[in-house]
C-alpha positions in Angstrom: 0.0 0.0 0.0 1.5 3.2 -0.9 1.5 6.7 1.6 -0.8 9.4 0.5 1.2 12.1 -0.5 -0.8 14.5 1.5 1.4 13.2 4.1 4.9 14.5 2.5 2.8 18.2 2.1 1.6 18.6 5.7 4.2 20.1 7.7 3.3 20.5 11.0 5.3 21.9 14.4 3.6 20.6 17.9 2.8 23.1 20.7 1.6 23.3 23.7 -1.6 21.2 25.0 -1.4 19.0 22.2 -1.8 21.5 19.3 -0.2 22.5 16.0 1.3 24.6 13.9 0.8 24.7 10.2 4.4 25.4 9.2 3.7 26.3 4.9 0.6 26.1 3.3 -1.7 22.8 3.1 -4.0 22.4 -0.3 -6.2 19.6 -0.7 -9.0 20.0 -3.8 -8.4 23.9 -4.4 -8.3 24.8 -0.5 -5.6 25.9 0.9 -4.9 26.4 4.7 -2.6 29.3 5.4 0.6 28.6 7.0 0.7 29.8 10.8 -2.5 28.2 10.8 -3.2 26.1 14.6 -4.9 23.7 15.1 -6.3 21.7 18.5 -6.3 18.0 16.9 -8.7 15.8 16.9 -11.3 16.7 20.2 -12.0 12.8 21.0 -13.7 12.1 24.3 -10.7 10.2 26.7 -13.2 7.1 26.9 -12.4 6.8 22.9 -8.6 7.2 23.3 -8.5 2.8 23.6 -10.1 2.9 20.2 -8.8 6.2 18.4 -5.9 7.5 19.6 -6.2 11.6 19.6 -4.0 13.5 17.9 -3.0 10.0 15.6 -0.7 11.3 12.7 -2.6 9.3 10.7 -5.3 11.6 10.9 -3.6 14.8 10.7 -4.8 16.1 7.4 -7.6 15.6 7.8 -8.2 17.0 11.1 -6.1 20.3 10.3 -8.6 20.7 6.8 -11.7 20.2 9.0 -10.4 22.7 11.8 -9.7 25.5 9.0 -13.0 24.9 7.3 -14.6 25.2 10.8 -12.9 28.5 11.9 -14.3 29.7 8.1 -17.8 28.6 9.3 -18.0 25.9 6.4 -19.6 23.6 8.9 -20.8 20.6 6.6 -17.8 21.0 3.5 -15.6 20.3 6.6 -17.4 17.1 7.6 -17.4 15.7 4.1 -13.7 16.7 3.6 -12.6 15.1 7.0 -14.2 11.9 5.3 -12.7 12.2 2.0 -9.3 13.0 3.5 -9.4 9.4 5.9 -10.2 8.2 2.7 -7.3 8.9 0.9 -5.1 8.7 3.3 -6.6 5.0 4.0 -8.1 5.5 7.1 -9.6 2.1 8.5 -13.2 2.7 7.5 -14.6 1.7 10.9 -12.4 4.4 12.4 -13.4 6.5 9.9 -17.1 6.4 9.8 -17.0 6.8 13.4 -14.9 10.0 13.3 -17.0 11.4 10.1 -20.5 11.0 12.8 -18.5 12.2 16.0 -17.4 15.7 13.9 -21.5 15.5 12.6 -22.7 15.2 15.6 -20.5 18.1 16.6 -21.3 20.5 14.1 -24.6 19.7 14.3 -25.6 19.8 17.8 -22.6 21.0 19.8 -21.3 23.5 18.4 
């Protein structure tokens, strides 16, 4: 199975409390998150952490697209991005479909 080259284009510096720094620009289907951009991860619930680890590099791109597309108010491109991203980036689907309803049931209801 081959890497997703999303991977090699998300550069990333850790910072405090388990957030991020985008360090250059990430694109992904024409948008393009501005570097200096921060991100909190992936908000899972603790109880969760046994089944989806937070802050999993795995998921990175996709969490840092669905942040940015949150802070813009894009509520629902940012779920279905966050899906396609796992996708690509070959997310096991079970993980995947429960992340894709967690971050719908958070824009949604929660936020």
């Amino acid at each position: 199975m081959s890497v997703s080259p999303l991977y090699a284009e998300l550069k990333v510096s850790p910072l405090p409390n388990h957030k991020y720094k985008l360090l250059s620009p990430f694109t992904y289907h024409g948008i393009t998150v501005p570097s200096g951009f921060i991100t909190n991860g992936a908000d899972i619930p603790r109880i969760f952490w046994i089944f989806i680890p937070p802050n999993d590099s795995r998921n990175l791109p996709a969490v840092v697209m669905h942040d940015f597309l949150c802070s813009l108010k894009r509520y629902d491109e940012a779920d279905k991005m966050f899906l396609d991203i796992m996708e690509e980036t070959a997310t096991r689907k079970v993980t995947r479909l429960i992340m894709y309803y967690g971050v719908r049931l958070y824009t949604k209801f929660i936020r």
